[in-house]
C-alpha positions as protocol buffer text, in pm:
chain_id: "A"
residue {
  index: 1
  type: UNK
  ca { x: 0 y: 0 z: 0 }
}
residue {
  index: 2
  type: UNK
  ca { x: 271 y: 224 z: 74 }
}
residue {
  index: 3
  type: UNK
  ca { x: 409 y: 198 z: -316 }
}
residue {
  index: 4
  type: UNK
  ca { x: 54 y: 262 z: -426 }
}
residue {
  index: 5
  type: UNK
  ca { x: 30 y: 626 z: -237 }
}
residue {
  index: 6
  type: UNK
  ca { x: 361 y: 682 z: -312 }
}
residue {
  index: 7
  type: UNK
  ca { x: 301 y: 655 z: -718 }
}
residue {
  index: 8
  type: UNK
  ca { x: -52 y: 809 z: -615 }
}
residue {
  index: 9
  type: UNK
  ca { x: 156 y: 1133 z: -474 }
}
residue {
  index: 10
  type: UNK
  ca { x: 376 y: 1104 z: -842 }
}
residue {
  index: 11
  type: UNK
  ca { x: 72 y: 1125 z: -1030 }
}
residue {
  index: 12
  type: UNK
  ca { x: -109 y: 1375 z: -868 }
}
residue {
  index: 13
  type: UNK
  ca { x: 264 y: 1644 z: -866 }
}
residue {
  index: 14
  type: UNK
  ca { x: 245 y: 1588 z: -1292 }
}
residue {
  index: 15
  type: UNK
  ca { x: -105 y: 1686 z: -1226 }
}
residue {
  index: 16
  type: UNK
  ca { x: -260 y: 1414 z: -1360 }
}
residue {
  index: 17
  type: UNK
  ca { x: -659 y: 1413 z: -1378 }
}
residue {
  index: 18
  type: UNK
  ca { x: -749 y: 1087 z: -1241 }
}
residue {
  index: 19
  type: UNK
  ca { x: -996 y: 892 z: -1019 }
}
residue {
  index: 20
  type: UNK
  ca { x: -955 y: 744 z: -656 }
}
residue {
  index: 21
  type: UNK
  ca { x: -1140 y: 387 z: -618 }
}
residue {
  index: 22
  type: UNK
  ca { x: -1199 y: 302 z: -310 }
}
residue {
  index: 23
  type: UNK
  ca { x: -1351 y: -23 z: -139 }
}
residue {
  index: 24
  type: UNK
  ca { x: -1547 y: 130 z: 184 }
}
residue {
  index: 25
  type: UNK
  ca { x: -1792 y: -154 z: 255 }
}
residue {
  index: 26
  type: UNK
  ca { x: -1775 y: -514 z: 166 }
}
residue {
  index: 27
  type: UNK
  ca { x: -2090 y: -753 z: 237 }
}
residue {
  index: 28
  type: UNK
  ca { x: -2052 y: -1169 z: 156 }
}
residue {
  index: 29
  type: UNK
  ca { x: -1764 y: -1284 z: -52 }
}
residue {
  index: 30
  type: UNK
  ca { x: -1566 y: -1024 z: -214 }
}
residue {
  index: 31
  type: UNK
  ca { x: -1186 y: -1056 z: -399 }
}
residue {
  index: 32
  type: UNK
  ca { x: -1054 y: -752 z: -158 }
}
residue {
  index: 33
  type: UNK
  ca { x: -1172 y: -610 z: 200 }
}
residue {
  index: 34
  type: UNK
  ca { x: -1215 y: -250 z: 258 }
}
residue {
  index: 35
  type: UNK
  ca { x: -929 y: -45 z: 240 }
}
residue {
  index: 36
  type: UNK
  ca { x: -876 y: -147 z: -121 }
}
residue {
  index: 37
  type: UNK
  ca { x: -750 y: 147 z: -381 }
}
residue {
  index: 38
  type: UNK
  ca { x: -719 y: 187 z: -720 }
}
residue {
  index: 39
  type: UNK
  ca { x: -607 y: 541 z: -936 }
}
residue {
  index: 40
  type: UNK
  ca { x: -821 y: 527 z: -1257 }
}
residue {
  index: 41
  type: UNK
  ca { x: -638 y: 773 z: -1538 }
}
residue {
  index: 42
  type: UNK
  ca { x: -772 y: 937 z: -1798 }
}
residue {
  index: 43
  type: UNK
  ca { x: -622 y: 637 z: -2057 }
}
residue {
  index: 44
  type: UNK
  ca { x: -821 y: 356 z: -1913 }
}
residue {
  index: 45
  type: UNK
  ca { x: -464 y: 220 z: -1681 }
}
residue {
  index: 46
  type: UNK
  ca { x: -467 y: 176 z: -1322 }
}
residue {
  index: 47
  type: UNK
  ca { x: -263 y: 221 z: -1066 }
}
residue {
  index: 48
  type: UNK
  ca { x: -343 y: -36 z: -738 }
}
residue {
  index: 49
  type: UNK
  ca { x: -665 y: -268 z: -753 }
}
residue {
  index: 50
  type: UNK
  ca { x: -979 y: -313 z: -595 }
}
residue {
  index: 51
  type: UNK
  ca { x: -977 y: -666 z: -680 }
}
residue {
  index: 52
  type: UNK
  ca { x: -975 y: -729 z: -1046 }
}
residue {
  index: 53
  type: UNK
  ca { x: -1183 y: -911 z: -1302 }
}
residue {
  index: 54
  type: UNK
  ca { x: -1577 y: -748 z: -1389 }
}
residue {
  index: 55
  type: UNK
  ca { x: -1560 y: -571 z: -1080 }
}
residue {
  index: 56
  type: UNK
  ca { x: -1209 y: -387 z: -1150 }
}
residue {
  index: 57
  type: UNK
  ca { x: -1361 y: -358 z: -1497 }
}
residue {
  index: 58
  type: UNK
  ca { x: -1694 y: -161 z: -1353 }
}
residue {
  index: 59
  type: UNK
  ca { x: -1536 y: -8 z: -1103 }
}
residue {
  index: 60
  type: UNK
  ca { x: -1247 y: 180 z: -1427 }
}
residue {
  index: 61
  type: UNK
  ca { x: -1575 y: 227 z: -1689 }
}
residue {
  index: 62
  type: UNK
  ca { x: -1757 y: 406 z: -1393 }
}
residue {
  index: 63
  type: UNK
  ca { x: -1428 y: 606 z: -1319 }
}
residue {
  index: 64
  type: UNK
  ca { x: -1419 y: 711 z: -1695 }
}
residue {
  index: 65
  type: UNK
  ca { x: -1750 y: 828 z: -1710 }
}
residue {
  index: 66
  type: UNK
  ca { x: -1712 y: 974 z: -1371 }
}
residue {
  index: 67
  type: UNK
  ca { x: -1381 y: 1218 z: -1490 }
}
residue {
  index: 68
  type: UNK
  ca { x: -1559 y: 1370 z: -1775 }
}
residue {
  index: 69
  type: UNK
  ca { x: -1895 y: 1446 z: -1623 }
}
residue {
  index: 70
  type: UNK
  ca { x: -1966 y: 1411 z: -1249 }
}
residue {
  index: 71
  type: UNK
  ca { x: -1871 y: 1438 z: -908 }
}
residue {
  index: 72
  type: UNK
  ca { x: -1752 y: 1218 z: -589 }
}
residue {
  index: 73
  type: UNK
  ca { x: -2002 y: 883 z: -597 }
}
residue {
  index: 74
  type: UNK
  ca { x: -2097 y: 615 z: -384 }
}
residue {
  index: 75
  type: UNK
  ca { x: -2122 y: 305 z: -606 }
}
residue {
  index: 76
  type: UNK
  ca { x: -2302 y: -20 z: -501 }
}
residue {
  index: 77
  type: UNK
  ca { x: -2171 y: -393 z: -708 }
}
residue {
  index: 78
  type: UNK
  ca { x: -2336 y: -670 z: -672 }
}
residue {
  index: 79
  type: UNK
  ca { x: -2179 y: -958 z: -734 }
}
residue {
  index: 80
  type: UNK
  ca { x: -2338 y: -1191 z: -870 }
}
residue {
  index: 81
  type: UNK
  ca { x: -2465 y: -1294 z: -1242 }
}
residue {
  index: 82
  type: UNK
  ca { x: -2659 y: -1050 z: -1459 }
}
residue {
  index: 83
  type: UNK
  ca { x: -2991 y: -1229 z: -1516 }
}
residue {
  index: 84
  type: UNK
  ca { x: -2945 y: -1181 z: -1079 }
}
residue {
  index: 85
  type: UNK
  ca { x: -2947 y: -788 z: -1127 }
}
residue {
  index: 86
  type: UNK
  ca { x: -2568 y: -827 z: -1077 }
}
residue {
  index: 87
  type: UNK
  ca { x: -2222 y: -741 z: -1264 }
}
residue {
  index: 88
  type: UNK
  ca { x: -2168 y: -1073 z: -1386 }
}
residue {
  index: 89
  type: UNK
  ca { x: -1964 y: -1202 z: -1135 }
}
residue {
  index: 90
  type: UNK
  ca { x: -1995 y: -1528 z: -907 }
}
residue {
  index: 91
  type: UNK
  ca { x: -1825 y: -1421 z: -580 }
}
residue {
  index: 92
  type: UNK
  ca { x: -2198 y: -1362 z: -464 }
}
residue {
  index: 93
  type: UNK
  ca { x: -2067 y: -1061 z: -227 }
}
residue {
  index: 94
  type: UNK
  ca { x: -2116 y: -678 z: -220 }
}
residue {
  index: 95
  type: UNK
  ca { x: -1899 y: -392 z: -281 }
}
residue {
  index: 96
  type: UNK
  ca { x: -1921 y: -43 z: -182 }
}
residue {
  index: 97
  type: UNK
  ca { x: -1690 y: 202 z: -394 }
}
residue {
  index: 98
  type: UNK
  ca { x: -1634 y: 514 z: -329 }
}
residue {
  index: 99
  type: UNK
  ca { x: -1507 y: 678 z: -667 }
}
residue {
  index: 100
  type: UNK
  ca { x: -1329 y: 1057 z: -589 }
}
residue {
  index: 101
  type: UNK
  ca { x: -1195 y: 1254 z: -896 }
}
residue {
  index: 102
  type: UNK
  ca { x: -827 y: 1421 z: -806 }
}
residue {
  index: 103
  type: UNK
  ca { x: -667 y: 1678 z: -990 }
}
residue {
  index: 104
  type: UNK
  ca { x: -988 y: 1900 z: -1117 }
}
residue {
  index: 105
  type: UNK
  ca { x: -839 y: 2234 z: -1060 }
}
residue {
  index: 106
  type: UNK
  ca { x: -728 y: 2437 z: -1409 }
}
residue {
  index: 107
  type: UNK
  ca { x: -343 y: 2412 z: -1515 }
}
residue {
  index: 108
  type: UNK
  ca { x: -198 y: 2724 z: -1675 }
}
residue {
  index: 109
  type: UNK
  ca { x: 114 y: 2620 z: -1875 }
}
residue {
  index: 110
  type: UNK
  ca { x: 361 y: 2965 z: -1861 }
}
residue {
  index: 111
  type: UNK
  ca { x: 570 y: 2912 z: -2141 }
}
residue {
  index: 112
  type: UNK
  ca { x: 879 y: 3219 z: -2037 }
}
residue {
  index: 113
  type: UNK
  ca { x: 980 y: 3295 z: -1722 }
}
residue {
  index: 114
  type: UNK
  ca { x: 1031 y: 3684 z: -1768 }
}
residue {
  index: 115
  type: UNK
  ca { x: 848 y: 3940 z: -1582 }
}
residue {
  index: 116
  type: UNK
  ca { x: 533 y: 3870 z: -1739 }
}
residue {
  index: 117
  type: UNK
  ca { x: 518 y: 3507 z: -1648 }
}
residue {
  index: 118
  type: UNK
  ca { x: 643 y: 3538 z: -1315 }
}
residue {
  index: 119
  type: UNK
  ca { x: 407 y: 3725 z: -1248 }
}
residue {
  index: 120
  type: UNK
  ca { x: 101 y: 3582 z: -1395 }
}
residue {
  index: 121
  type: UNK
  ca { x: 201 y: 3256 z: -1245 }
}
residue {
  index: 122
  type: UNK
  ca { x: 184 y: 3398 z: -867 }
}
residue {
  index: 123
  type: UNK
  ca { x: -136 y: 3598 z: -983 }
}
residue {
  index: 124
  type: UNK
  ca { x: -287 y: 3272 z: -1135 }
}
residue {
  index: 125
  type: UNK
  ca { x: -179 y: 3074 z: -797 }
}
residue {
  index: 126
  type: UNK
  ca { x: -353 y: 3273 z: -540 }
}
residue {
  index: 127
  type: UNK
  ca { x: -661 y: 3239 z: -803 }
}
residue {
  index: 128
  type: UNK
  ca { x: -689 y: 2849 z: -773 }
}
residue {
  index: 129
  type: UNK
  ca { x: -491 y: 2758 z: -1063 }
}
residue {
  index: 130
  type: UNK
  ca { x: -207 y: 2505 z: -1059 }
}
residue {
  index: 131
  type: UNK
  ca { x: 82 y: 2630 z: -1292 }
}
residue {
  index: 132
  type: UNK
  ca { x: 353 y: 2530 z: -1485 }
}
residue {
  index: 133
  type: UNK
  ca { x: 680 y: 2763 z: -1586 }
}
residue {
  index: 134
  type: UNK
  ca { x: 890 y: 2618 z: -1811 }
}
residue {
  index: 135
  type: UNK
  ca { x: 1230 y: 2841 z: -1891 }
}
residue {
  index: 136
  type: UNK
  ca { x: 1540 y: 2685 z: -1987 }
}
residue {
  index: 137
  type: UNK
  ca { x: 1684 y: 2984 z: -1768 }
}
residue {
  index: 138
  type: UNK
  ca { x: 1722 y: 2772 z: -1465 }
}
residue {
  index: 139
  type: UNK
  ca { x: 1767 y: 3070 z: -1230 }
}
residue {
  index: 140
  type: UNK
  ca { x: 1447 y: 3312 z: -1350 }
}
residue {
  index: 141
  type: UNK
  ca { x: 1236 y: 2934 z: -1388 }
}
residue {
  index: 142
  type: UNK
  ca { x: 1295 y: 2890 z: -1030 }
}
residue {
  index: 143
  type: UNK
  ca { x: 1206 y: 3261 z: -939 }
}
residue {
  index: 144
  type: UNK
  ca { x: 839 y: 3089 z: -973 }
}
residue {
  index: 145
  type: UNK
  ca { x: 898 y: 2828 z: -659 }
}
residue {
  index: 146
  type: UNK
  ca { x: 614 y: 2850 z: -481 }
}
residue {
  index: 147
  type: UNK
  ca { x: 331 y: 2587 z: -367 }
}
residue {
  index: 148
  type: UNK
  ca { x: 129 y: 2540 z: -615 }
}
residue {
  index: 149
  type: UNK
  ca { x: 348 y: 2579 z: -914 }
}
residue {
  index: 150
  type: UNK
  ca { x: 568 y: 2299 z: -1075 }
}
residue {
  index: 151
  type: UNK
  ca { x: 876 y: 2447 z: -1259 }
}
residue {
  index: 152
  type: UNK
  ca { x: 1010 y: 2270 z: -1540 }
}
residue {
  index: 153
  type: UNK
  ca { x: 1371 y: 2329 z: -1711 }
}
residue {
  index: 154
  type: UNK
  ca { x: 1374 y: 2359 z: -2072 }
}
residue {
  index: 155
  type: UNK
  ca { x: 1366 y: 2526 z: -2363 }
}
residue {
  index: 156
  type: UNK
  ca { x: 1022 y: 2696 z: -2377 }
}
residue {
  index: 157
  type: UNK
  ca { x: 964 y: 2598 z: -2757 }
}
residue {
  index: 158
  type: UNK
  ca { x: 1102 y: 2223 z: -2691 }
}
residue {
  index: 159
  type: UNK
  ca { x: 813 y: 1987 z: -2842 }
}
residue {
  index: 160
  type: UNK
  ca { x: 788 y: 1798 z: -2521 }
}
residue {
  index: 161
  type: UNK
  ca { x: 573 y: 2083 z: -2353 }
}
residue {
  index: 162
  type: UNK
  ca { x: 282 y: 1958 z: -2557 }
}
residue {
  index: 163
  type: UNK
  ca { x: 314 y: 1663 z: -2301 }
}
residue {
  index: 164
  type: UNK
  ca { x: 228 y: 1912 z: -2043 }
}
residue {
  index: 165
  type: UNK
  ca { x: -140 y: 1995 z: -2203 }
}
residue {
  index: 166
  type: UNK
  ca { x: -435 y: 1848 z: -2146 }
}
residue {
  index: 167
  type: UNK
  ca { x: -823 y: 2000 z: -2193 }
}
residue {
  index: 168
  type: UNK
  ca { x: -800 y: 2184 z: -1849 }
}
residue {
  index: 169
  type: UNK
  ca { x: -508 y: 2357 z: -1999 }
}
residue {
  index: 170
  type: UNK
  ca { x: -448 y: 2704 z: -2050 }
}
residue {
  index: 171
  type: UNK
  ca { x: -138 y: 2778 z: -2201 }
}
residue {
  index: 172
  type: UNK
  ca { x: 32 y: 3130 z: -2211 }
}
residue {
  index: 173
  type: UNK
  ca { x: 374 y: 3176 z: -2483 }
}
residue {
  index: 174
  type: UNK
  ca { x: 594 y: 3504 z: -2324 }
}
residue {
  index: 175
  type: UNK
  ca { x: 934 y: 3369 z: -2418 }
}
residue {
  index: 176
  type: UNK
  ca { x: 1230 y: 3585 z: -2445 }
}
residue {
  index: 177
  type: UNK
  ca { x: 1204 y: 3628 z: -2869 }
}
residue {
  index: 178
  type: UNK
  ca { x: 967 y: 3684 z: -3090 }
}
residue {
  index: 179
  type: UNK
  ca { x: 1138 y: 3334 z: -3272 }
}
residue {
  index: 180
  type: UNK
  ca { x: 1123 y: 3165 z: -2937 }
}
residue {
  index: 181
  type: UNK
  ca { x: 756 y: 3273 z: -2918 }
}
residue {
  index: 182
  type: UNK
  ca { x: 667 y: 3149 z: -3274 }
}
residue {
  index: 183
  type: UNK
  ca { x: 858 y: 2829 z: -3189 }
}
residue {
  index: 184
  type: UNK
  ca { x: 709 y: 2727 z: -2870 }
}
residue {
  index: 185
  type: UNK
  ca { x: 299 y: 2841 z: -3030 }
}
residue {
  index: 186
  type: UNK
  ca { x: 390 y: 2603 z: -3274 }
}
residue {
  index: 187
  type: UNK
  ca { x: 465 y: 2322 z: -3033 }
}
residue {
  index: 188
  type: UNK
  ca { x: 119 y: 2366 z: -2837 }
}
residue {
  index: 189
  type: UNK
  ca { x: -103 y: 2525 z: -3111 }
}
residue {
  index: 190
  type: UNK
  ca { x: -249 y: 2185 z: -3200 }
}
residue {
  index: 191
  type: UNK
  ca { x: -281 y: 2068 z: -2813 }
}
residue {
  index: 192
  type: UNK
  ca { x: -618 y: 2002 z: -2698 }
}
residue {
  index: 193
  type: UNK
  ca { x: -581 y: 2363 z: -2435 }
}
residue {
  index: 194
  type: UNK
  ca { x: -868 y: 2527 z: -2383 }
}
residue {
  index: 195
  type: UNK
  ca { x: -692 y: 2901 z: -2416 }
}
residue {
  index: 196
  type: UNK
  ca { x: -405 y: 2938 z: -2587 }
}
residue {
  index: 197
  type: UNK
  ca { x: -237 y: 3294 z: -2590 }
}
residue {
  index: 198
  type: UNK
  ca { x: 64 y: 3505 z: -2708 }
}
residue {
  index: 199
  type: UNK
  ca { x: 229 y: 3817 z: -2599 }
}
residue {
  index: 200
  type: UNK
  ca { x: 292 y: 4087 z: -2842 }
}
residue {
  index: 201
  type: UNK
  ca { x: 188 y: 4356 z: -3053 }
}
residue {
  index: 202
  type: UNK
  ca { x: -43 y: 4323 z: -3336 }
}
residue {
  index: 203
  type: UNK
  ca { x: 227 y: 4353 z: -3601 }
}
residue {
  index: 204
  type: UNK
  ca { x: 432 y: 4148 z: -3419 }
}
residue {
  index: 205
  type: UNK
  ca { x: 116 y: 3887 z: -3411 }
}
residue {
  index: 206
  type: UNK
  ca { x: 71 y: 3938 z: -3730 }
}
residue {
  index: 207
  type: UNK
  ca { x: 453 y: 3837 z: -3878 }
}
residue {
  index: 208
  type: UNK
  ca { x: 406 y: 3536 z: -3649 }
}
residue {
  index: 209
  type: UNK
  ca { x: 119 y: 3403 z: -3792 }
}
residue {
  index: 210
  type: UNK
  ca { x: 203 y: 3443 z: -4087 }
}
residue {
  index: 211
  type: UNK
  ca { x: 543 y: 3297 z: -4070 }
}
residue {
  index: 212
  type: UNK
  ca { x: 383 y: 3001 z: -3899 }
}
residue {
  index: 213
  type: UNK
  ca { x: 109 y: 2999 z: -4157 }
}
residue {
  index: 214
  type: UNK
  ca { x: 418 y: 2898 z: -4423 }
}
residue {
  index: 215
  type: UNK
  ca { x: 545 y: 2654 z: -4171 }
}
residue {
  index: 216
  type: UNK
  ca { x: 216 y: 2485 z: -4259 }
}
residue {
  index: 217
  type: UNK
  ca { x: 56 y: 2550 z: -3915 }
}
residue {
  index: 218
  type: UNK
  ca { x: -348 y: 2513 z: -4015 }
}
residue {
  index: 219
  type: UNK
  ca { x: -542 y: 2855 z: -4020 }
}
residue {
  index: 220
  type: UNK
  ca { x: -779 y: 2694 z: -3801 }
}
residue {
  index: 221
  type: UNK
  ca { x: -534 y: 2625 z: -3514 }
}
residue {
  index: 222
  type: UNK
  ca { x: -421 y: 2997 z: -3584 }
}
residue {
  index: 223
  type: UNK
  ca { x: -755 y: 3140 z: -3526 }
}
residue {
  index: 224
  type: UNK
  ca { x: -809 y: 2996 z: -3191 }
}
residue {
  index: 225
  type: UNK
  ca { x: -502 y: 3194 z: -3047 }
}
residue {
  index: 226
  type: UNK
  ca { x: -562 y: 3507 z: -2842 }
}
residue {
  index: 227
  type: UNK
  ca { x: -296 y: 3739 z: -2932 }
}
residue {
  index: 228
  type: UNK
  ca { x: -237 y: 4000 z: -2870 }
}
residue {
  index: 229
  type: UNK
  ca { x: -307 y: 3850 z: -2525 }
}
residue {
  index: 230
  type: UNK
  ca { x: -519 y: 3945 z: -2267 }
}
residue {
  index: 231
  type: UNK
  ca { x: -790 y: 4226 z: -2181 }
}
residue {
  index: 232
  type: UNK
  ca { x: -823 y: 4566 z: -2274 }
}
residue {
  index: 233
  type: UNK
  ca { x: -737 y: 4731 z: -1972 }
}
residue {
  index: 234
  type: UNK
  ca { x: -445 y: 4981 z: -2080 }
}
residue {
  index: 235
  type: UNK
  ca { x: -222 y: 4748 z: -1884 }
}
residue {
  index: 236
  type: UNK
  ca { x: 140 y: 4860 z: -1949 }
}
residue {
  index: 237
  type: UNK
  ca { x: 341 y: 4675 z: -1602 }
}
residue {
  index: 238
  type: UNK
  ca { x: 389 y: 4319 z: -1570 }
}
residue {
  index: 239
  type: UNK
  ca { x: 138 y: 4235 z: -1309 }
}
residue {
  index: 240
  type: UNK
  ca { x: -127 y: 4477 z: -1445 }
}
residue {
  index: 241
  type: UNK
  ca { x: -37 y: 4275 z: -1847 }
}
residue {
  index: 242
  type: UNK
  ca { x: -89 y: 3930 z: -1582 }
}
residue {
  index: 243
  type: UNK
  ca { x: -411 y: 4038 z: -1445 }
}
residue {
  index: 244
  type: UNK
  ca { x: -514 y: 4106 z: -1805 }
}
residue {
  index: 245
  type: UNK
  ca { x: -417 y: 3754 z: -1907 }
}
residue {
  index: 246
  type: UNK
  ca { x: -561 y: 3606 z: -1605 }
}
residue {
  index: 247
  type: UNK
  ca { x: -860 y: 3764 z: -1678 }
}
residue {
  index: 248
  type: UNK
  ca { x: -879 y: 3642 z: -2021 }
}
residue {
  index: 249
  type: UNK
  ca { x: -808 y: 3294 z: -1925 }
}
residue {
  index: 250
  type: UNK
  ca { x: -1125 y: 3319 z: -1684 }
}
residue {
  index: 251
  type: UNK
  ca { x: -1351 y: 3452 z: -1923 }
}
residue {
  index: 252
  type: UNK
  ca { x: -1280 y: 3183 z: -2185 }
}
residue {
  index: 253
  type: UNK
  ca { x: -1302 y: 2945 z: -1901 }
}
residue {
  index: 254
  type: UNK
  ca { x: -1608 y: 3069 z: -1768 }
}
residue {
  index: 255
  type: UNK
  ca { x: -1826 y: 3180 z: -2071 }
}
residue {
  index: 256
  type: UNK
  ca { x: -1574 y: 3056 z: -2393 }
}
residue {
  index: 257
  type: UNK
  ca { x: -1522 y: 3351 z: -2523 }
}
residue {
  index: 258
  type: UNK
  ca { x: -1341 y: 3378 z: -2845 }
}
residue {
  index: 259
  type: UNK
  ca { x: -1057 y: 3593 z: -2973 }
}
residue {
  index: 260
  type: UNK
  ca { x: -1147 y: 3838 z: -3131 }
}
């Protein structure tokens, strides 16, 4: 059990969505007691067991339904055959599962660790978010230590952030270069992030996406990107442009609003 929480607590630092199985009542004969765990991800794989066979099998289909629509849930097996009203198994027993989803909160993915992203990243952690800055400049990346955000050492436009995106995803590109920028929007403009945003001014903007429009990035993914980023405010310091971006990221969040 202790390996189990201690890949549970590995999981749940990548910020991994999943969903926490656990056996909290047992009634008759059942393949584990209560106490038993099992970490459903979002793939189908498990981590742990709650006994295997139909009910393990149940127990993951109800987790996967679980992560995309619903809440914490009490689930009741019965198990015994089908034409019985039960899950097809032959133990005869009961099993009570409780099935938690872990890792709900929104991820913003800082892509630069200048003033800008420093800053939005402490703005966007005191607003619920869990972040990630990824710099290659391993002194200003770890400027953004703080509970709450994971930093990650690497070139900003290295093709392995995409690994870091999932649909709770907002990702924000304020590297140090306009190239550097162009580079790492390329890497996470076809990423299934629900914002995706880029510093700049609107002829700067517009050389990018046109330069990655002849890199053969597709208009579509292109149109989806907020840039220049963030509100309207007349921000003109770092944390005023973060609060801008912040902003931004809530309202697509919140209502999907769309560049414009």
């Amino acid at each position: 059990m202790e390996d189990f929480f201690e890949r549970l607590a590995d999981l749940i630092r990548q910020h991994r969505r999943l969903v926490l199985a656990t056996v909290v009542g047992t009634g008759g004969s059942t393949p584990r007691e209560a106490g038993a765990r099992m970490a459903v991800l979002p793939d189908g794989s498990v981590v742990g067991s709650v006994g295997g066979g139909i009910l393990e099998k149940r127990v993951t289909d109800d987790a996967m339904e679980l992560m995309c629509d619903g809440g914490p849930r009490l689930v009741s097996y019965d198990l015994v055959e089908g034409h019985a009203g039960g899950i097809g198994a032959e133990c005869g027993g009961r099993a009570q599962v409780f099935l938690e989803p872990v890792g709900s909160a929104p991820h913003l993915l800082v892509l630069g660790a200048g003033h800008v992203g420093l800053a939005l990243a402490r703005l966007a952690v005191t607003s619920g978010f869990f972040v990630t800055v990824v710099d290659d400049r391993r002194d200003l990346a770890e400027e953004a230590s703080l509970p709450g955000v994971r930093v990650v050492v690497r070139p900003p436009a290295d093709a392995a952030v995409a690994d870091l995106v999932d649909a709770r995803t907002a990702v924000v590109v304020v590297t140090r270069s306009h190239l550097m920028d162009r580079d790492a929007l390329q890497a996470v403009a076809a990423t299934p992030a629900f914002y995706v945003g880029m510093i700049g001014s609107r002829r700067k903007v517009e050389a990018e996406m046109l330069a990655l429009s002849k890199r053969g990035v597709a208009p579509a993914l292109l149109e989806r990107v907020h840039a220049p980023i963030g509100l309207d405010i007349g921000a003109e310091t770092p944390a005023e442009i973060a609060i801008s971006i912040l902003a931004e990221i809530v309202a697509v969040r919140r209502t999907g609003a769309t560049p414009a």
